[in-house]
C-alpha angles and dihedrals in degrees: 000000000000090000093050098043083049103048093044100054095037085063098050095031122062084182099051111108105217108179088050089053094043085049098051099036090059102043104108096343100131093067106059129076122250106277084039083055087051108044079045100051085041081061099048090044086048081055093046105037124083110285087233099068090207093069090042088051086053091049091048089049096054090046090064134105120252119277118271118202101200136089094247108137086183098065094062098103130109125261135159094302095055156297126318135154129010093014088058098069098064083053089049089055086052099060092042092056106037104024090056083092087054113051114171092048095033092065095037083064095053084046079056098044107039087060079065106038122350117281095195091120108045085046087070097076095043083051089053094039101035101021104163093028085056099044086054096058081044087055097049089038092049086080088036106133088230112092095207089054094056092044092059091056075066115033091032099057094043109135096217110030115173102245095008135107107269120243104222094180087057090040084062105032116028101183107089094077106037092097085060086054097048103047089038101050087064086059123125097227124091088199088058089046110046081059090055093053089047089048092055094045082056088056098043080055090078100001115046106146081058090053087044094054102051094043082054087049096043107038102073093065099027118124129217096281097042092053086057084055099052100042090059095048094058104050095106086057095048097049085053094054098235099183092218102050092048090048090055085050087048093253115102098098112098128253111269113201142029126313130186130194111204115179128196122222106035099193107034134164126242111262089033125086141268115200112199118213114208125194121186132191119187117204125193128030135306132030129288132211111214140191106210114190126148139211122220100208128185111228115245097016125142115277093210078074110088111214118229110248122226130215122238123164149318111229136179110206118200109225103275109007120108131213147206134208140170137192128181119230130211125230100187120122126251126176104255095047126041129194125223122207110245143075120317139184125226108203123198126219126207107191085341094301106113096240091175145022129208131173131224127177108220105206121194116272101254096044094251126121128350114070124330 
């Protein structure tokens, strides 16, 4: 990525200087993880760049590939006319850091780069810095022919994207933005879709009667792809068991009839496996749609501490017919989640209603300690 940043701006740059960015880029690059690589690459190429950053927009801009009008994610790389893909993301930081001074021509150049690796990141600051001068340009760029640059009106203004700078005045208030969601979920582009729907899972995180609202409003006329959207956009809300949101999807009538939860095994290690094992026996007549989806839940934890929700599966029962199904769970750590040795409850939901309990002791991963 050094090399490449490197080669590409020295041949569109005559002022770039190229050894005291290699040399400062790679001092001490190997150690860090990857935003820390980026923020550090974005310093060496503020030392190396030309001090007036129009001229060092103009410089990142001619160092580019060529523009590709498609939704191919794959053909973001960088070959011999220019830079695409990974060595992108330390430019983008740049211009998110020094053109924020600058704001007209800091946000031409991430309507430049994005068309070459997604900006969603380094448009946060210029959001939180420039926030009606930067909706406006998300405004004009929501009907722009490139894909990428649609899909960043969305990605790029989400209040709560995962590594990104969070946008407190769109946690709040929504509906800056809402004008974005409905133009773009009509766009043809899966790519652009799939970043509305998680724009409006980010709302229904701390606004869910106004994603509510508008999935009551939209379904009924909603096609195929828009469904999907839709559907997607409302997962937060239907692992939750919003009542609204499960009756639009057909599934807000409660379970009738009996549910058991077996696990095996019943005293299993972290970083190995649980597999769940769900019967279900309808009573009465008809059939019934259902949204299955369970909590592990640690006993005696705060519950102040909101369990994650896992999802499990959608089911449509015959009157009368049972079924069986079965998933497998993993019990391995992750950092944003820790697991605690002990005994634990999964819990089942039927259309958000728990239908059916089950324990498990978790017991550490080499055996020692914790219950046994």
């Amino acid at each position: 990525m050094v090399a490449e940043l490197a080669e590409h701006l020295a041949r569109v740059c005559p002022q770039f200087a190229a050894r005291r960015f290699r040399d400062q880029a790679l001092a001490g690059l190997d150690g860090l993880e990857l935003k820390a690589r980026v923020q550090h690459l974005a310093q060496a190429l503020a030392v190396a760049l030309p001090a007036d950053f129009a001229i060092a927009a103009a410089a990142i801009e001619a160092a580019l590939r060529p523009v590709r009008w498609d939704c191919d994610l794959g053909g973001l790389a960088t070959a011999a006319d220019g830079l695409a893909g990974w060595p992108v993301w330390p430019l983008t930081q740049f211009v998110a850091t020094v053109g924020l001074d600058h704001p007209d021509r800091g946000l031409r150049a991430l309507h430049a780069l994005t068309q070459r690796w997604s900006a969603e990141f380094a448009l946060r600051p210029f959001l939180l810095r420039h926030r009606e001068r930067t909706l406006a340009a998300l405004a004009r760029w929501a009907g722009d022919p490139s894909p990428h640059v649609r899909r960043l009106c969305s990605e790029g203004s989400r209040p709560r994207l995962p590594w990104g700078e969070a946008l407190p005045f769109l946690i709040e208030d929504p509906t800056p933005t809402l004008p974005l969601l409905l133009q773009l979920q009509h766009d043809p582009c899966g790519y652009v879709r799939r970043s509305v729907a998680n724009h409006w899972n980010d709302i229904a995180k701390d606004h869910p009667a106004l994603v509510a609202d508008w999935l009551e409003r939209c379904w009924p006329t909603a096609d195929r792809l828009r469904q999907a959207l839709w559907r997607h956009a409302a997962r937060t809300l239907v692992k939750r068991g919003e009542p609204r949101v499960l009756a639009v999807f057909g599934c807000g009538a409660p379970f009738r009839g009996q549910a058991q939860v077996q696990l095996r095994p019943a005293r299993p290690r972290i970083g190995e496996s649980l597999e769940l094992a769900v019967e279900l026996q309808p009573q009465g007549r008809g059939a019934q749609r259902l949204v299955l989806d369970y909590v592990v839940r640690r006993d005696g934890a705060s519950a102040a501490v909101r369990p994650k929700v896992w999802k499990g599966w959608q089911v449509e029962l015959a009157s009368g017919t049972g079924q069986t199904l079965r998933k497998r769970h993993a019990l391995r750590q992750v950092t944003v989640r820790r697991l605690q040795p002990g005994p634990h409850t999964v819990e089942l939901r039927a259309n958000g209603v728990v239908v059916a309990k089950a324990r498990f002791v978790l017991r550490p991963p080499d055996g020692g300690g914790g219950h046994r």
